[in-house]
N, C-alpha and C positions, 0 to 999 in steps of 0.2 A: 277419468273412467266413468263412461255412462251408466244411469243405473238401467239395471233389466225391468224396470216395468215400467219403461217407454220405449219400449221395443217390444211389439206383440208377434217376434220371431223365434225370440228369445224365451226358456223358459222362465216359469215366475220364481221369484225367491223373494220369501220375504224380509222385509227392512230386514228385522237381525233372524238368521234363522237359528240363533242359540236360542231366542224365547220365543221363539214362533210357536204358536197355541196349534199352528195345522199339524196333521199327523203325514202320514205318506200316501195316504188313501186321498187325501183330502188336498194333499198338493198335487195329485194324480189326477182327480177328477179338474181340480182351477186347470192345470196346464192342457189339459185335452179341451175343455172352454175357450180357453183362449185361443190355441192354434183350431181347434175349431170355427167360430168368428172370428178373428181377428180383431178386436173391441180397437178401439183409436185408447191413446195415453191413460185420459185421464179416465174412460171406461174399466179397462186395465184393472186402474188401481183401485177406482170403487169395491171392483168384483174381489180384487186380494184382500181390500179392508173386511167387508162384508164377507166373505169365506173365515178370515183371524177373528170377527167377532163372533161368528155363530160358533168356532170352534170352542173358543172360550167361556161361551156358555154352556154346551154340552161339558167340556171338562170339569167344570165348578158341581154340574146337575152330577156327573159320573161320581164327583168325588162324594157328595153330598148318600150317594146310593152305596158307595163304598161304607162309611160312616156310620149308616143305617145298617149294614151286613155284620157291622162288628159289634154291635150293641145286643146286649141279651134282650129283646121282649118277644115276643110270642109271636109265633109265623105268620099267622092270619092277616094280624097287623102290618107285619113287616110286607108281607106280598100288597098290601093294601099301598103303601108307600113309597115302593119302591115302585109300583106299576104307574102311580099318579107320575112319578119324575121321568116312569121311561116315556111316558106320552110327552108328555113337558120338550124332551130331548129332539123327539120323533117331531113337535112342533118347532123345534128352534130351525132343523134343517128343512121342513115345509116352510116356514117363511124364508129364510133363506135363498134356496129355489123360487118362490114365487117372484121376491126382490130383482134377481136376476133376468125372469122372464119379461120384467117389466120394459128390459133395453131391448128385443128380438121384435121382432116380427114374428106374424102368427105363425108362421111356417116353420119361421126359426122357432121359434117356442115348442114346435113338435120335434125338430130335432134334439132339443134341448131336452125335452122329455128322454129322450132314447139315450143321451148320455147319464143323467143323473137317475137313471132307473134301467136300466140294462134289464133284459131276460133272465131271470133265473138259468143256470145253466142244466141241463138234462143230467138227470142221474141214472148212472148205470145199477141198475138194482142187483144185478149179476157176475158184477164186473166186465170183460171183455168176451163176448160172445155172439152166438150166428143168432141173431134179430128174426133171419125168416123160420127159425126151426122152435124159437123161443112160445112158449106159453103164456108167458106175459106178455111180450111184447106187439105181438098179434093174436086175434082174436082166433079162438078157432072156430068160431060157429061162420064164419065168413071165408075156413076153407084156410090152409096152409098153401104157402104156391112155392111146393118140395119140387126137387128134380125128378123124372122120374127114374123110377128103380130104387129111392131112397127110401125108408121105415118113416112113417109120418108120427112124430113124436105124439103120446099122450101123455096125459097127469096119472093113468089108473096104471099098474100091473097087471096084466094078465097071467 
């Protein structure tokens, strides 16, 4: 039986995934990479090493933050600590990414950008609602574009 990462049709799984440091987020983004490019073999597998070690550096930094949350000293301190390791984390995955852009092409590196940093997704401030009647959502100094016959909503009571 072949293994799956020399096969980039195949999703990735790592050597053992009982101790696989990736999480699901993070096996999500490698297999969208990969069927995204399509990397040849041994590109592949660089990108699963390099994904299992930056994971596991972020886990050690996590648990390290964990560790520091359980300890009595004094908040200032603690947020002072904790903030240095979350940078620390936030650089294990910016090298990581960088690593990886170093195989694409410039072009590809912009869509690689677009996989590994998505759009924040739009929030509904309101929940499910009419957009064009909304206050927030449109300006009103620019004029509401109501039906006519319909009450053009304000903020004030009359």
């Amino acid at each position: 039986m072949g293994s799956a990462l020399g096969q980039a049709s195949q999703p990735v799984v790592a050597a053992d995934s009982s101790r696989s440091e990736l999480n699901g987020a993070e096996l999500r983004m490698l297999n969208a990479l990969v069927d995204r490019f399509k990397p040849v073999s041994a590109v592949q597998q660089i990108w699963t090493g390099t994904f299992e070690m930056a994971a596991k550096k972020s886990h050690e930094l996590k648990a390290r933050v964990d560790s520091l949350e359980r300890l009595e000293m004094d908040e200032s301190e603690l947020l002072v600590q904790v903030g240095a390791l979350q940078k620390q984390i936030k650089g294990v995955k910016q090298e990581r990414n960088a690593f990886l852009s170093d195989f694409l092409s410039p072009v590809q590196q912009m869509s690689l950008d677009s996989i590994l940093s998505p759009p924040a997704p739009s929030i509904q401030h309101f929940g499910f609602h009419d957009r064009m009647k909304c206050m927030v959502c449109k300006d009103p100094a620019g004029g509401l574009a109501v039906p006519p016959g319909s009450p053009v909503p304000t903020l004030k009571q009359k």
